[in-house]
C-alpha positions in Angstrom: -29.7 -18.5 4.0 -26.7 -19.5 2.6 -23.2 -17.0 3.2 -22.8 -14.3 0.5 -19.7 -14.9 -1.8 -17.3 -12.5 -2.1 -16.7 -11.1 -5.0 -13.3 -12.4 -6.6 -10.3 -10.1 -6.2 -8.8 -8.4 -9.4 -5.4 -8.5 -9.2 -2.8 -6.0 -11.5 0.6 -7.2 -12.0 4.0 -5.2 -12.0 7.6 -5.9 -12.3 9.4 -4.8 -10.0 13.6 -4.3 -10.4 16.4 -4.1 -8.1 19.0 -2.6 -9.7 23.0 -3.7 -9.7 23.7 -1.3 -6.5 20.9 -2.8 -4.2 21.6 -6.4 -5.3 24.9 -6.1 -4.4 24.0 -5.7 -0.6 22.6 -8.4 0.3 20.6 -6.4 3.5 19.8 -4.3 0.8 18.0 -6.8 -1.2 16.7 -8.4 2.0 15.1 -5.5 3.5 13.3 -4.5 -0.5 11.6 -8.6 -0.2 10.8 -7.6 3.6 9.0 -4.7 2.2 7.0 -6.6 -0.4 6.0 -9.3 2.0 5.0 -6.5 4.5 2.8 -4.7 1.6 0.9 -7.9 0.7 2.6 -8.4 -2.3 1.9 -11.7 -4.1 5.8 -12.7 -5.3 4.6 -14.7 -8.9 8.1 -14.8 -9.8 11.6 -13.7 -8.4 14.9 -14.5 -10.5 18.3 -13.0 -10.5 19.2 -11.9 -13.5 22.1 -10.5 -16.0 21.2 -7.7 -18.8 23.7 -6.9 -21.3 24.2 -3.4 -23.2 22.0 -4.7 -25.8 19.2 -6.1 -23.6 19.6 -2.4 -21.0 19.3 -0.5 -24.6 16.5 -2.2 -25.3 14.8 -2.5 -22.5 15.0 1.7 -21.8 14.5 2.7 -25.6 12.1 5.0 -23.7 14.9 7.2 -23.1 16.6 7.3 -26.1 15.0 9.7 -27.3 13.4 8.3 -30.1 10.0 7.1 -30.9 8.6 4.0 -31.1 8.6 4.2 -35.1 12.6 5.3 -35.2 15.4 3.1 -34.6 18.9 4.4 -33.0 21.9 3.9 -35.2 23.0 0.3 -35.3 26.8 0.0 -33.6 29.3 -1.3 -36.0 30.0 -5.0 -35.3 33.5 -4.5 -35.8 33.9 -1.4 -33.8 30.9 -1.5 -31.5 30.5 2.2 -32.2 27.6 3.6 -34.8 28.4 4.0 -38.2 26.3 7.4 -37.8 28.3 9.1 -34.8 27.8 8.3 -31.3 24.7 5.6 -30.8 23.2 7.5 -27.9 23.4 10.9 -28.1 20.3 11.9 -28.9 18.9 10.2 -26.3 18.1 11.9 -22.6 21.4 12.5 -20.7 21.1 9.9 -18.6 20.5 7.4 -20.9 23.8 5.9 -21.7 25.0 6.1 -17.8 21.9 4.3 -17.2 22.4 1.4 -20.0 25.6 0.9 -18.6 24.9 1.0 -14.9 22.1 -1.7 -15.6 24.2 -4.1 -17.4 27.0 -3.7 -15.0 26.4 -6.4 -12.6 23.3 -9.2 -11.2 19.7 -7.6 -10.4 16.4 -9.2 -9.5 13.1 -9.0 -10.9 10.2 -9.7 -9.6 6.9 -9.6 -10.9 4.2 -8.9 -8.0 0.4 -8.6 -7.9 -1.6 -7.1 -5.8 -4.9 -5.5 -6.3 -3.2 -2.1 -6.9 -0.1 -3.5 -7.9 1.4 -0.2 -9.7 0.3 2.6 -7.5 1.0 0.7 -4.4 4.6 -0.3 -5.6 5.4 3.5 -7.3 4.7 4.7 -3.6 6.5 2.5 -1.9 9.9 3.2 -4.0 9.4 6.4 -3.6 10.3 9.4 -5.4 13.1 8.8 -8.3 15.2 11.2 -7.2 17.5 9.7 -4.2 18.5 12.8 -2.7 15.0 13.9 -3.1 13.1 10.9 -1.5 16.0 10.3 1.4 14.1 14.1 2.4 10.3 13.4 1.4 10.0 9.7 2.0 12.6 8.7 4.0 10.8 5.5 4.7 10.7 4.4 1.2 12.8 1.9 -0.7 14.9 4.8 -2.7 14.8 6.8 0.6 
């Protein structure tokens, strides 16, 4: 009889993000690829990459604390500050220090697969507290 196929793997995607701090330590950002590879992550892409305040603010609207169907105050193109008072401040606290933080220097994304691509990776960075994760998951990435 002839072998039984295996049935084809499903794979699920992620992207995965190094942020300005890690990329700027280049064990840093060696050790995170180690850990991919070690995981059995397929790399389908990995590119260094610059984000501006526009493309951060975009990219964590999430945070802002508005919904999908508002828009935050456009900045004033002469000023760079909203016509309507500060551009952020209804958003979560963090959300301003984090815009800023992300467009402050290089990061790298990746986009992995794997056939549990986005449970196995939110494990493996750990909790999203650093203080927190350095206790609970030391061997994490954040830890």
């Amino acid at each position: 009889p002839a072998p039984a196929m295996a049935a084809p793997r499903r794979l699920q995607l992620t992207l995965a993000l190094l942020k300005p701090d890690a990329v700027a330590h280049p064990l840093v950002r060696e050790a995170v690829h180690a850990a991919i590879l070690r995981h059995r992550f397929l790399i389908v892409r990995a590119k260094e990459l610059r984000c501006g305040p526009e493309q951060s603010r975009r990219f964590y609207r999430e945070h802002a604390g508005t919904s999908g169907a508002q828009r935050l105050p456009e900045p004033d193109a002469d000023s760079g500050r909203c016509r309507l008072g500060p551009c952020l401040s209804a958003g979560r606290f963090f959300y301003q220090r984090l815009v800023e933080f992300m467009a402050s220097g290089p990061m790298w994304a990746y986009i992995l697969a794997h056939e549990n691509a986005v449970p196995l990776w939110r494990s493996l960075m750990g909790p999203t507290k650093v203080f927190r994760a350095r206790h609970s998951d030391p061997d994490s990435i954040r830890g």
